[in-house]
LOLO-454786 format. One record per atom (N, C-alpha, C): x, y, z; residue number from 1; atom name; residue in one letter. Coordinates in nm, 4 decimals. Layout:
PT         xx         yy         zz   num   atomo   residuo
PT          X          Y          Z   NUM      CA         A
...
***
This chain:
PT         xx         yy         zz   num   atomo   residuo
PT     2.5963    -2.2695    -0.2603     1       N         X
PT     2.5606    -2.1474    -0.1936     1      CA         X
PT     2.4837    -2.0578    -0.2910     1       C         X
PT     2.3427    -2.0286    -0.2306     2       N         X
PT     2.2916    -1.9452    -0.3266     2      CA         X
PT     2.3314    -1.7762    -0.3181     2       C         X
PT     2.3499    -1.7134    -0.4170     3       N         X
PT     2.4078    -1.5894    -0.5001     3      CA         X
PT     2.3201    -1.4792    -0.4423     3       C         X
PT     2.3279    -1.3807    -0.4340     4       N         X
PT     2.2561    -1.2959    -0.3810     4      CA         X
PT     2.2146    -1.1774    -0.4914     4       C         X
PT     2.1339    -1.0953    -0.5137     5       N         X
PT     2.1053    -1.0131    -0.6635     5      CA         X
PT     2.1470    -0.8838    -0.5353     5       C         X
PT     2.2359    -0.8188    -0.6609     6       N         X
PT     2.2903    -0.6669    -0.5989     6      CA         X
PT     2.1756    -0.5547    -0.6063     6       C         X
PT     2.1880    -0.4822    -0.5634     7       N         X
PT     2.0491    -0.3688    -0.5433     7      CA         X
PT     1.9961    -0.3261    -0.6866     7       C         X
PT     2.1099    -0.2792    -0.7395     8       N         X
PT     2.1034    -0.2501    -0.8890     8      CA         X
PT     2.0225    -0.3453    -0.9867     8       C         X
PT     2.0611    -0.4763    -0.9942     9       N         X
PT     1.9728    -0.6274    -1.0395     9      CA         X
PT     1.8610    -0.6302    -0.9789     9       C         X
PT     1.8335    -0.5976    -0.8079    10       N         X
PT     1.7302    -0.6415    -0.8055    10      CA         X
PT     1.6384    -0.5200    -0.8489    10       C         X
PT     1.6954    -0.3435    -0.8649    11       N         X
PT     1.6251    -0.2608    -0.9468    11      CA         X
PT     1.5431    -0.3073    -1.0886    11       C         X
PT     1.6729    -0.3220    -1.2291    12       N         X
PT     1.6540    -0.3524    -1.2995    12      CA         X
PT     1.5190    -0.4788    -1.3389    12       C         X
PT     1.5390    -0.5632    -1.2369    13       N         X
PT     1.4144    -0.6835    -1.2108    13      CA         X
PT     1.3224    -0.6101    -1.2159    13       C         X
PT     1.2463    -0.5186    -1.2172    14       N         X
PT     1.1621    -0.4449    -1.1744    14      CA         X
PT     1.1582    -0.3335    -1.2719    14       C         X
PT     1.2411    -0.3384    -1.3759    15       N         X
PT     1.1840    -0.2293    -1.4556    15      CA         X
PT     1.1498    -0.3168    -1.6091    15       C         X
PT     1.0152    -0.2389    -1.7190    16       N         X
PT     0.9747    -0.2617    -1.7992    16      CA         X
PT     1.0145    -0.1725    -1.9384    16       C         X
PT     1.0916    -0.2187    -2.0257    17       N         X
PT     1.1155    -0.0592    -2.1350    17      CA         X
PT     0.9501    -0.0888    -2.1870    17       C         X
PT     0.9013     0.0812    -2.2050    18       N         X
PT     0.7819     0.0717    -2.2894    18      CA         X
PT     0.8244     0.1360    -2.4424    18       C         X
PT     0.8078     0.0466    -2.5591    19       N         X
PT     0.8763     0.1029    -2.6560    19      CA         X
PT     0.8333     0.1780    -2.7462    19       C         X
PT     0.7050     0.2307    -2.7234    20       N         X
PT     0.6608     0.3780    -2.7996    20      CA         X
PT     0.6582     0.4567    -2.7199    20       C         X
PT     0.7007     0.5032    -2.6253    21       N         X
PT     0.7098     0.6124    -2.5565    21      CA         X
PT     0.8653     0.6092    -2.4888    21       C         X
PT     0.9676     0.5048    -2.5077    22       N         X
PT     1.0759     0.5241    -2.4512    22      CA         X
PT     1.0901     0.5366    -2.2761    22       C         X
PT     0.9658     0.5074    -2.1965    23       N         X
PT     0.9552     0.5349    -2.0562    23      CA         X
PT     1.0262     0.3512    -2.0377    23       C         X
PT     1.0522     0.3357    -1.9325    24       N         X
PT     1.1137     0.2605    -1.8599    24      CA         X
PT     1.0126     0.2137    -1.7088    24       C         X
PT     0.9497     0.1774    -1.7785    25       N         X
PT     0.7853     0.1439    -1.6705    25      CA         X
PT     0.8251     0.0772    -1.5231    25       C         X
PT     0.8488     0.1334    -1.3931    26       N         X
PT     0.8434     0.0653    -1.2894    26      CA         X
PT     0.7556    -0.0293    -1.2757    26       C         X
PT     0.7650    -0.2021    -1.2140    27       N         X
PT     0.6649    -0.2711    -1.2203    27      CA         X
PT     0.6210    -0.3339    -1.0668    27       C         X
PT     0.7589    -0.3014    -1.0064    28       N         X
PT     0.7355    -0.3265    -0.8384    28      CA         X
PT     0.5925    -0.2684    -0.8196    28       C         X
PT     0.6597    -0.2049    -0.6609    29       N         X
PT     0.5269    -0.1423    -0.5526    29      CA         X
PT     0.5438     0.0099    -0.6196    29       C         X
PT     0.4091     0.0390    -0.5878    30       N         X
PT     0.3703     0.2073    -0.6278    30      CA         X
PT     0.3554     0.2664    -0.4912    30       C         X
PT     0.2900     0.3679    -0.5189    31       N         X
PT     0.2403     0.5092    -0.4102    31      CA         X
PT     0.1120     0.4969    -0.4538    31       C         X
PT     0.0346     0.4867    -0.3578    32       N         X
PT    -0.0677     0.5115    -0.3900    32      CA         X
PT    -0.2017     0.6261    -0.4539    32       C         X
PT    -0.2677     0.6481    -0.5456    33       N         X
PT    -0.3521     0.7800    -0.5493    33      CA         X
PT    -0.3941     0.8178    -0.4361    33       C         X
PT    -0.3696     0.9660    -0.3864    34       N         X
PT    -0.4301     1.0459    -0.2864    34      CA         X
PT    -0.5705     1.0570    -0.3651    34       C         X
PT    -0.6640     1.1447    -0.3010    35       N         X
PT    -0.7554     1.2143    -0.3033    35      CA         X
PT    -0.7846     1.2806    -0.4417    35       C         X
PT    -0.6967     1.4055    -0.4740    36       N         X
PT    -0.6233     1.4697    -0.5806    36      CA         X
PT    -0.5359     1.3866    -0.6817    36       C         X
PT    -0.5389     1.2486    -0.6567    37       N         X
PT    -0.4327     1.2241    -0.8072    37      CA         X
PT    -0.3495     1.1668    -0.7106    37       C         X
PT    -0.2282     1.2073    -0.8555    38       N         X
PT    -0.0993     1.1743    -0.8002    38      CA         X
PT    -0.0894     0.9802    -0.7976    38       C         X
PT     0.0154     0.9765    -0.7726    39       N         X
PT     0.0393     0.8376    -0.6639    39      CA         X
PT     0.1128     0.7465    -0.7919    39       C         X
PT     0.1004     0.6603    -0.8127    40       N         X
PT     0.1502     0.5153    -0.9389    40      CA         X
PT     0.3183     0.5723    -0.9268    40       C         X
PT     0.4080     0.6106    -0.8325    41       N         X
PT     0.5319     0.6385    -0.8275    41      CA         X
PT     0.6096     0.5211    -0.7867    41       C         X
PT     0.7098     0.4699    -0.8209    42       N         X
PT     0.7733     0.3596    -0.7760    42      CA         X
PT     0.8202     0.3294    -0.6323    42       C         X
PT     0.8108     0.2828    -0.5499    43       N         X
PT     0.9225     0.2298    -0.4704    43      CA         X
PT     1.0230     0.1134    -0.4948    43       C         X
PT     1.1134     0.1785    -0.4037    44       N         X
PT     1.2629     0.0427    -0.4134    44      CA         X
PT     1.3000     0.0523    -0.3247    44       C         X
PT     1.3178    -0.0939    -0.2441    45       N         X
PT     1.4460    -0.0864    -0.0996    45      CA         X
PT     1.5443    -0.0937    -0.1641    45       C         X
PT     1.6118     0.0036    -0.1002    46       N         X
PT     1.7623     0.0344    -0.1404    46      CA         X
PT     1.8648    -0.0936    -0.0411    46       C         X
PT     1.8121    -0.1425     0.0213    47       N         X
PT     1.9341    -0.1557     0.1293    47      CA         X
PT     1.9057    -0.0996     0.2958    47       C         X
PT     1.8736     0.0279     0.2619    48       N         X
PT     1.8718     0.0885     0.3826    48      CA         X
PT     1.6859     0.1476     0.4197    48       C         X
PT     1.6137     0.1598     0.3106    49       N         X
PT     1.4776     0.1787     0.2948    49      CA         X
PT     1.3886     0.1998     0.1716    49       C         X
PT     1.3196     0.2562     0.2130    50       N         X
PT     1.2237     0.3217     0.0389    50      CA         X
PT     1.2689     0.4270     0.0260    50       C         X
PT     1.2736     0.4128    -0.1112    51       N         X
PT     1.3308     0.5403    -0.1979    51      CA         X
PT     1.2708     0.5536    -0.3054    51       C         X
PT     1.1993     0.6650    -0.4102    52       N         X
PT     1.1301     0.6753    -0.4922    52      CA         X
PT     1.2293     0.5998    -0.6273    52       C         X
PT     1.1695     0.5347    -0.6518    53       N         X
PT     1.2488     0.4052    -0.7959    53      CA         X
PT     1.3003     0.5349    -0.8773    53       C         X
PT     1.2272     0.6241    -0.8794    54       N         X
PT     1.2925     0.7529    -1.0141    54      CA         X
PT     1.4216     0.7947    -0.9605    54       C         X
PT     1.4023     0.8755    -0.8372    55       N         X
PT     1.5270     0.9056    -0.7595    55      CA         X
PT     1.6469     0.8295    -0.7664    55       C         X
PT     1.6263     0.6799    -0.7290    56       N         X
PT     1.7239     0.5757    -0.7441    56      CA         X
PT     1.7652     0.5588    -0.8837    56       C         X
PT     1.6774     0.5552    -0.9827    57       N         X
PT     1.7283     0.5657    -1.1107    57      CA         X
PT     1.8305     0.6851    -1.1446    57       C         X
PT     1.7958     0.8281    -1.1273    58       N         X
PT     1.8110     0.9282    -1.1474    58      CA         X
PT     1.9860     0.8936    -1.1048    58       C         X
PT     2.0255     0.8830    -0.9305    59       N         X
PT     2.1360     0.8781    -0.8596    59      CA         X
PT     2.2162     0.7580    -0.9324    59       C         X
PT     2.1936     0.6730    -0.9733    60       N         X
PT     2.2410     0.5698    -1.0743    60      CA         X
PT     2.3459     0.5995    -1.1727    60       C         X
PT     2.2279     0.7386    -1.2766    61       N         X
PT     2.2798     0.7644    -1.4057    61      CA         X
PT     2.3605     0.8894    -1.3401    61       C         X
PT     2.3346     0.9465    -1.2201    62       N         X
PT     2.3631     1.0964    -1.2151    62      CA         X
PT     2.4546     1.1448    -1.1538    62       C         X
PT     2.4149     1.0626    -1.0332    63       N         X
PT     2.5047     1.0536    -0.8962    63      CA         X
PT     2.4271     1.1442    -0.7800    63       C         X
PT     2.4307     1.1294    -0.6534    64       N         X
PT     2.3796     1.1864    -0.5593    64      CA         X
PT     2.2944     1.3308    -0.5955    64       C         X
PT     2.2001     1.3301    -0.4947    65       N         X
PT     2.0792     1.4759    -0.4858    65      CA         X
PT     2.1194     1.5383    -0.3698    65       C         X
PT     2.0806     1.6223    -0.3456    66       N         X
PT     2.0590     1.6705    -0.1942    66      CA         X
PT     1.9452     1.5868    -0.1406    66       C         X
PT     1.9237     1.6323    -0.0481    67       N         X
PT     1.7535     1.6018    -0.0186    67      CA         X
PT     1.6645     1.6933    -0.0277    67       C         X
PT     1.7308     1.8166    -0.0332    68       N         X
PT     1.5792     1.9264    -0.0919    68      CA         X
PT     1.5637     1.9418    -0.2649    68       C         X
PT     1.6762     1.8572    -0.3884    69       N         X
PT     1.6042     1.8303    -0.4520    69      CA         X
PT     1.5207     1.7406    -0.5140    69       C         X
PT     1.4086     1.7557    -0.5865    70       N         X
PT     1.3281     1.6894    -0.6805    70      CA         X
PT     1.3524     1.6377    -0.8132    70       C         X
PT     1.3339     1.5149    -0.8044    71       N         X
PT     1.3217     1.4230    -0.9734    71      CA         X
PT     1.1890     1.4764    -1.0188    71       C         X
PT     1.2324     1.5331    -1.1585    72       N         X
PT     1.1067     1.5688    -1.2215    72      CA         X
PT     1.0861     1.4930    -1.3629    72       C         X
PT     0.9656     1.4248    -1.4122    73       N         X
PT     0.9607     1.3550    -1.5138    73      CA         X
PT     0.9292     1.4430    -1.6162    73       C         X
PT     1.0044     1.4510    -1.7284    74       N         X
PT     0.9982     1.4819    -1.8688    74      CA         X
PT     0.8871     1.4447    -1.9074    74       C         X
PT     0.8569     1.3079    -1.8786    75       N         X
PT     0.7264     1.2284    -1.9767    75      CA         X
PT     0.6024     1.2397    -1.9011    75       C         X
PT     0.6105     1.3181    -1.7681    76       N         X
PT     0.4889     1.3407    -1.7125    76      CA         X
PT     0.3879     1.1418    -1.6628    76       C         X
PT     0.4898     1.0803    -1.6443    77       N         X
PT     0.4550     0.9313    -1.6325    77      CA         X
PT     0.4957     0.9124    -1.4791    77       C         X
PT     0.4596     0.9113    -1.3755    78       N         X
PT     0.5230     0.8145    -1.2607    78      CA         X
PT     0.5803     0.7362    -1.2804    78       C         X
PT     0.5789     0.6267    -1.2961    79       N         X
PT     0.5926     0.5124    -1.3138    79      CA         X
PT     0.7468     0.5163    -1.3627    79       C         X
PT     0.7827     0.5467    -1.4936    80       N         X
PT     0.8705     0.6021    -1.5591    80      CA         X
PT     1.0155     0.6481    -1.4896    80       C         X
PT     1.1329     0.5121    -1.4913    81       N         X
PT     1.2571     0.5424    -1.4488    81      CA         X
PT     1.3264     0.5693    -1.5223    81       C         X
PT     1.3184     0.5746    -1.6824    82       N         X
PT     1.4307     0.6139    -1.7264    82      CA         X
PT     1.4775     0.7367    -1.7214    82       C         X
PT     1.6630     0.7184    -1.7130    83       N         X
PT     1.7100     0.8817    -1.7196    83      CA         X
PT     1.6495     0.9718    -1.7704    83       C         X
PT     1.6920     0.9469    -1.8644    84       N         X
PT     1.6935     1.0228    -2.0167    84      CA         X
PT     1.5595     1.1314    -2.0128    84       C         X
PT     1.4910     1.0977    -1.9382    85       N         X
PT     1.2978     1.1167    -1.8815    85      CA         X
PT     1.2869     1.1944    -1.7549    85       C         X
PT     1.4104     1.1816    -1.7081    86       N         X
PT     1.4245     1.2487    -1.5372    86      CA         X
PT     1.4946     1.3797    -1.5549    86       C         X
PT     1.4669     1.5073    -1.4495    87       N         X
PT     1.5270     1.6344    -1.4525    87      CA         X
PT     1.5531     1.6574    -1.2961    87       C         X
PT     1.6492     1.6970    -1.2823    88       N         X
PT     1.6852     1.7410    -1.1229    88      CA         X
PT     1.6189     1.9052    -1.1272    88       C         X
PT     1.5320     1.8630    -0.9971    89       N         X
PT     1.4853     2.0633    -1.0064    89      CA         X
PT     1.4642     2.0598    -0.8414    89       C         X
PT     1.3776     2.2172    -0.8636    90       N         X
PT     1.3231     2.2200    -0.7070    90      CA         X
PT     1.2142     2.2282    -0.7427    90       C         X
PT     1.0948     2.2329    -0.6004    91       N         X
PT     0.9835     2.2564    -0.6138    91      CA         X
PT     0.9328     2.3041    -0.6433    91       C         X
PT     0.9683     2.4329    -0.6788    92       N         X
PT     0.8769     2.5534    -0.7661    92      CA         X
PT     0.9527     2.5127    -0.9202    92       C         X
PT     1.0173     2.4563    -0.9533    93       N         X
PT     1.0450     2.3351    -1.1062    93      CA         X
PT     0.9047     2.3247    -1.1107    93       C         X
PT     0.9019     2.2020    -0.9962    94       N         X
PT     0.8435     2.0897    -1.0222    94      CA         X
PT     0.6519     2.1911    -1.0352    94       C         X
PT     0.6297     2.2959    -0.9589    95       N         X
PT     0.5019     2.3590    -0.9293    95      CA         X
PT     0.4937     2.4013    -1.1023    95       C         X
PT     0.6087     2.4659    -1.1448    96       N         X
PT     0.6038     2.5430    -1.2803    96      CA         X
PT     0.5373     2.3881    -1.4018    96       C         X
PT     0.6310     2.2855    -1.3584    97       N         X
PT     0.5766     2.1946    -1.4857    97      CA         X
PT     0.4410     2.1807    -1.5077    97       C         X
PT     0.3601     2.1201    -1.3718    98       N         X
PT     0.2451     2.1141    -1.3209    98      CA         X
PT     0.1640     2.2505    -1.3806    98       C         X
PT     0.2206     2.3297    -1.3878    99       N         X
PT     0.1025     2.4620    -1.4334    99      CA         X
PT     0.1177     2.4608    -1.5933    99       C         X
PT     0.2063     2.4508    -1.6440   100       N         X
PT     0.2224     2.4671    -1.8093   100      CA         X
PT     0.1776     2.3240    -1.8289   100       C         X
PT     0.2045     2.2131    -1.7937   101       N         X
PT     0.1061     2.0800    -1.8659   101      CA         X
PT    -0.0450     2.0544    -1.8131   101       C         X
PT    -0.1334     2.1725    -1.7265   102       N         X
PT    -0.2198     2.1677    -1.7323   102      CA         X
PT    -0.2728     2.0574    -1.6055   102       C         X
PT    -0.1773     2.0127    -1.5178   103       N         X
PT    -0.2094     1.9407    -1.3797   103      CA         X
PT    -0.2427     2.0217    -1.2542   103       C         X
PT    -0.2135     2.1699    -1.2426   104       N         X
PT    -0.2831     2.1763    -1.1371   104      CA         X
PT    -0.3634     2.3210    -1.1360   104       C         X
PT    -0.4617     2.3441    -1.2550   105       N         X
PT    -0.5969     2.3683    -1.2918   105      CA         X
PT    -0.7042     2.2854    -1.1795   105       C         X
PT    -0.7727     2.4358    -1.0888   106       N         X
PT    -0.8531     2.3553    -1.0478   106      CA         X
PT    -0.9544     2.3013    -1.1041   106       C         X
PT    -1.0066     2.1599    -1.0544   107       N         X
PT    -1.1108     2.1198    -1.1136   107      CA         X
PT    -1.2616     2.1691    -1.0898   107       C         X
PT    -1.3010     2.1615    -1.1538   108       N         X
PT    -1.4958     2.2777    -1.1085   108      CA         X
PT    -1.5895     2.1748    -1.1641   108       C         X
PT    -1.7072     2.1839    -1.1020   109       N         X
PT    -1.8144     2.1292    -1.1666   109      CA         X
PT    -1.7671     1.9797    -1.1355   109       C         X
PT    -1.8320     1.9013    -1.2337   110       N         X
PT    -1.8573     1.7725    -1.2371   110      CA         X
PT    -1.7307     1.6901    -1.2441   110       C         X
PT    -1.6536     1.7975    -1.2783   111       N         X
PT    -1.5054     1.7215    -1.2877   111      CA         X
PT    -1.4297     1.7155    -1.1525   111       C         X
PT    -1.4645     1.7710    -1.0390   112       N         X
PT    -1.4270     1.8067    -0.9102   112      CA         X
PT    -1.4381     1.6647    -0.8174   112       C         X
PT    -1.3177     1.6536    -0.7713   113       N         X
PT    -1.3251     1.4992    -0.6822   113      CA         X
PT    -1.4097     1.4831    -0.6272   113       C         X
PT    -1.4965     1.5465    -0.5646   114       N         X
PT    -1.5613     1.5696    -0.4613   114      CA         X
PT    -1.7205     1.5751    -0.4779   114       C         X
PT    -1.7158     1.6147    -0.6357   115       N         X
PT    -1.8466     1.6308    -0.6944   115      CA         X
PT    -1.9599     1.5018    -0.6930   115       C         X
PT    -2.0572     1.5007    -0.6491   116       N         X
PT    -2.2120     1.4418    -0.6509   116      CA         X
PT    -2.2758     1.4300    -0.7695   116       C         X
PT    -2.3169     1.5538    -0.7882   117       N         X
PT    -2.3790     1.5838    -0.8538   117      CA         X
PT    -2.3381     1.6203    -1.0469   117       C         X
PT    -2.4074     1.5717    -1.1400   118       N         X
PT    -2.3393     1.6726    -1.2850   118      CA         X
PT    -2.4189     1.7377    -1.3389   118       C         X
PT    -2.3120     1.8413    -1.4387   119       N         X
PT    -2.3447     1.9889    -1.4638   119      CA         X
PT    -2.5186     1.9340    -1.4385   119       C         X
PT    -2.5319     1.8697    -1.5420   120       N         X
PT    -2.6674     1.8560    -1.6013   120      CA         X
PT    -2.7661     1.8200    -1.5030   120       C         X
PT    -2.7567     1.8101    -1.3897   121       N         X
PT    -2.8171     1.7227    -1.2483   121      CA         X
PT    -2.8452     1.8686    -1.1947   121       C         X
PT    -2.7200     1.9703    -1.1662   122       N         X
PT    -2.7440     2.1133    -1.1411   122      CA         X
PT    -2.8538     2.2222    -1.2117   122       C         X
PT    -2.8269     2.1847    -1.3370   123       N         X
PT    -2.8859     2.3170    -1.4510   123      CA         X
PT    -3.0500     2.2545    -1.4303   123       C         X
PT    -3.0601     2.1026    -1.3984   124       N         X
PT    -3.1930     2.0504    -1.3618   124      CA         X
PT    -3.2709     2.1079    -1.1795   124       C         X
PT    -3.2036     2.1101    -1.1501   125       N         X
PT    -3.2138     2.2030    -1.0182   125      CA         X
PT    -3.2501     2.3225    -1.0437   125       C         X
PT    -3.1884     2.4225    -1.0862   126       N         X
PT    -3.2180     2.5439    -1.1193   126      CA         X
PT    -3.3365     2.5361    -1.1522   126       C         X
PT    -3.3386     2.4560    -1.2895   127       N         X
PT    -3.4708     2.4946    -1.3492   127      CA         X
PT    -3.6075     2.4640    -1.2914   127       C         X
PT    -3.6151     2.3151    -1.2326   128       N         X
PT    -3.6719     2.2967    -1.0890   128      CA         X
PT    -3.7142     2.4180    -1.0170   128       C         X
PT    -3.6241     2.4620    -0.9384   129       N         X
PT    -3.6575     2.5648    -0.8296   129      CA         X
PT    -3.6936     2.7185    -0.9009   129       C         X
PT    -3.6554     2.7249    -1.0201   130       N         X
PT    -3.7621     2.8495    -1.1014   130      CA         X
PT    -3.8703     2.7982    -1.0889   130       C         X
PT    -3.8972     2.7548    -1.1102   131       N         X
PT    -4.0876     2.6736    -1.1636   131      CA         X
PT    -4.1494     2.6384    -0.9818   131       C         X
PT    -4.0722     2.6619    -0.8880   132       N         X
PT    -4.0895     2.6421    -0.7863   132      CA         X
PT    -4.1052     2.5372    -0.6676   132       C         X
PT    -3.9822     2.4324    -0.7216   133       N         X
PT    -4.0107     2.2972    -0.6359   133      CA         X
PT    -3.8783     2.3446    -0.5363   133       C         X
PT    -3.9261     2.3162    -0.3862   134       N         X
PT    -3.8747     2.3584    -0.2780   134      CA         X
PT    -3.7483     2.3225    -0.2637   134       C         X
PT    -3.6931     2.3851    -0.1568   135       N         X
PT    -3.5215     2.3460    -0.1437   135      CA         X
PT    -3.5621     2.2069    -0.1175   135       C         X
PT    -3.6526     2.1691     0.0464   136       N         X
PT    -3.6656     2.0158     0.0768   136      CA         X
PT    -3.7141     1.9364    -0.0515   136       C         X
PT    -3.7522     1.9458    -0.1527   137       N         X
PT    -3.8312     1.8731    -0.2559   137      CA         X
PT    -3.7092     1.8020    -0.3069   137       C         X
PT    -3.6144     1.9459    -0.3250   138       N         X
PT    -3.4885     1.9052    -0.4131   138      CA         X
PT    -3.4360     1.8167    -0.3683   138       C         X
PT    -3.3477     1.8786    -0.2460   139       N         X
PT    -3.3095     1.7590    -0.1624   139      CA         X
PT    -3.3109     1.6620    -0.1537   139       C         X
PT    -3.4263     1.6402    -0.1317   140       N         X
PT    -3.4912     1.4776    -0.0840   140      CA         X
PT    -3.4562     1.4262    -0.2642   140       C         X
PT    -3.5081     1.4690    -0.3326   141       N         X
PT    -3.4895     1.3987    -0.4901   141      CA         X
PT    -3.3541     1.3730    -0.5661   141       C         X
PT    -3.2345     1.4895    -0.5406   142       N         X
PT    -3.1272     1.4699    -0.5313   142      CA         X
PT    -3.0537     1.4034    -0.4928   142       C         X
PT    -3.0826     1.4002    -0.2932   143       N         X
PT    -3.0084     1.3660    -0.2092   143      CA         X
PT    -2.8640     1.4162    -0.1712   143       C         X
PT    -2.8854     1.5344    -0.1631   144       N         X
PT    -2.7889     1.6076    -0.0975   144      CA         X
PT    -2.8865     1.7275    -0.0541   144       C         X
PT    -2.7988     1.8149     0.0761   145       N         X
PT    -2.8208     1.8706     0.1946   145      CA         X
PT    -2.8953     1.9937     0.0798   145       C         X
PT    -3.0028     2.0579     0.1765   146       N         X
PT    -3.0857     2.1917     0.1509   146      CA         X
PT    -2.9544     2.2753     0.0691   146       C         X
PT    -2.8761     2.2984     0.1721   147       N         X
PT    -2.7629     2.4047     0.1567   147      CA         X
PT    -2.7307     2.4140     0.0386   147       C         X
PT    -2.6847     2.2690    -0.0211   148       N         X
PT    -2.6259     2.2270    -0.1088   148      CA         X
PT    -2.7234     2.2822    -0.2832   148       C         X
PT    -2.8585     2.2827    -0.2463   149       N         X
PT    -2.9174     2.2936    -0.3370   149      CA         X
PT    -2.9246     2.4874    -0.3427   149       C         X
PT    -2.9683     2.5176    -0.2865   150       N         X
PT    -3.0029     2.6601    -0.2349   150      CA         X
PT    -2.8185     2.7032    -0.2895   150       C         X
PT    -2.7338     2.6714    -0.2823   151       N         X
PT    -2.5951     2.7251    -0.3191   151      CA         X
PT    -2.6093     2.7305    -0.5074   151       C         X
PT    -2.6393     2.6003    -0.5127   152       N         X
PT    -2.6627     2.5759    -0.6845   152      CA         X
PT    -2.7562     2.6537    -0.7250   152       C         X
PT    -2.8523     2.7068    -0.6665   153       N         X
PT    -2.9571     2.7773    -0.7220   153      CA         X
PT    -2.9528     2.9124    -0.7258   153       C         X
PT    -2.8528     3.0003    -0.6053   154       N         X
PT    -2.7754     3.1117    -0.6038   154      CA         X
PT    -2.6940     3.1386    -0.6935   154       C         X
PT    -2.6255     3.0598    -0.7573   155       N         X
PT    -2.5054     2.9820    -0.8695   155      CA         X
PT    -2.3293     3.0506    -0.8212   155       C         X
PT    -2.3869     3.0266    -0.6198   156       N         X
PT    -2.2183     3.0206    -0.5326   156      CA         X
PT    -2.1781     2.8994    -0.6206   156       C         X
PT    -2.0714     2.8981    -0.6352   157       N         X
PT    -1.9617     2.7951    -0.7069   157      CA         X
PT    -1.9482     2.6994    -0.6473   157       C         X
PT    -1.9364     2.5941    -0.7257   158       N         X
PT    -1.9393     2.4629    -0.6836   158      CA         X
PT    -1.8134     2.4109    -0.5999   158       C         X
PT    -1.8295     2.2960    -0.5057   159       N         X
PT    -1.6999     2.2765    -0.4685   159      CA         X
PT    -1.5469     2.2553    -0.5572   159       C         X
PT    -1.5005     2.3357    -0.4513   160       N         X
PT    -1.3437     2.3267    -0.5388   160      CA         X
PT    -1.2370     2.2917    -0.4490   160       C         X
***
């Protein structure tokens, strides 16, 4: 009769120690990157469904959460189940970490998800349309909308 691996084993199966940083690397399934980031977070069936691999780690070493709180990583790693690395908070925790390590600074310019165009593609526009080559000129040479150029050349702020 074959043996069955307990939830816990089949956790552990699935985790990696990384040994200069002390993180405990999930190697299962992730979350995927949104738009904005984010995502490389573990999943684990528990038994009953998905549950974030940190959480499950966390309830392991810790014992039960509510459900309105948050596992927050010390090491700023997703991936990353070990305790020792995990903090029980709430969301405005979790908003505060995010602002002091510099994650949710919006991005501007060329660094912006969303961005086309860089700085240097812009400041070439400008200088362009001083010397007098048309919004359509731009456009068309760019390839992005009139609007789009005529905004850069006003210097309205780039998408954010």
């Amino acid at each position: 009769m074959k043996s069955r691996l307990t939830s816990i084993e089949r956790f552990f199966a699935k985790v990696e120690p990384e040994p200069n940083s002390g993180c405990w690397l999930w190697i299962g399934c992730t979350t995927k990157p949104g738009p904005h980031g984010g995502g490389g977070y573990g999943q684990f069936w528990d038994g009953v469904g998905y549950v974030y691999a940190h959480r499950y780690s966390y309830r392991l070493a810790f014992g039960n959460l509510e459900e309105s709180e948050l596992v927050r990583h010390s090491c700023d790693n997703p991936p990353c189940v070990n305790p020792a690395h995990l903090l029980k908070g709430t969301d405005q925790d979790n908003t505060q970490d995010a602002v002091e390590r510099g994650r949710l600074n919006p991005q501007r310019g060329e660094r912006h998800w969303k961005a086309t165009l860089s700085d240097l593609e812009v400041e070439e526009i400008r200088n362009l349309r001083a010397q007098g080559s048309s919004l359509v000129e731009l456009s068309c040479r760019f390839s992005v909308a009139e609007s789009t150029i005529s905004r850069y050349c006003n210097h309205i702020r780039r998408a954010s």
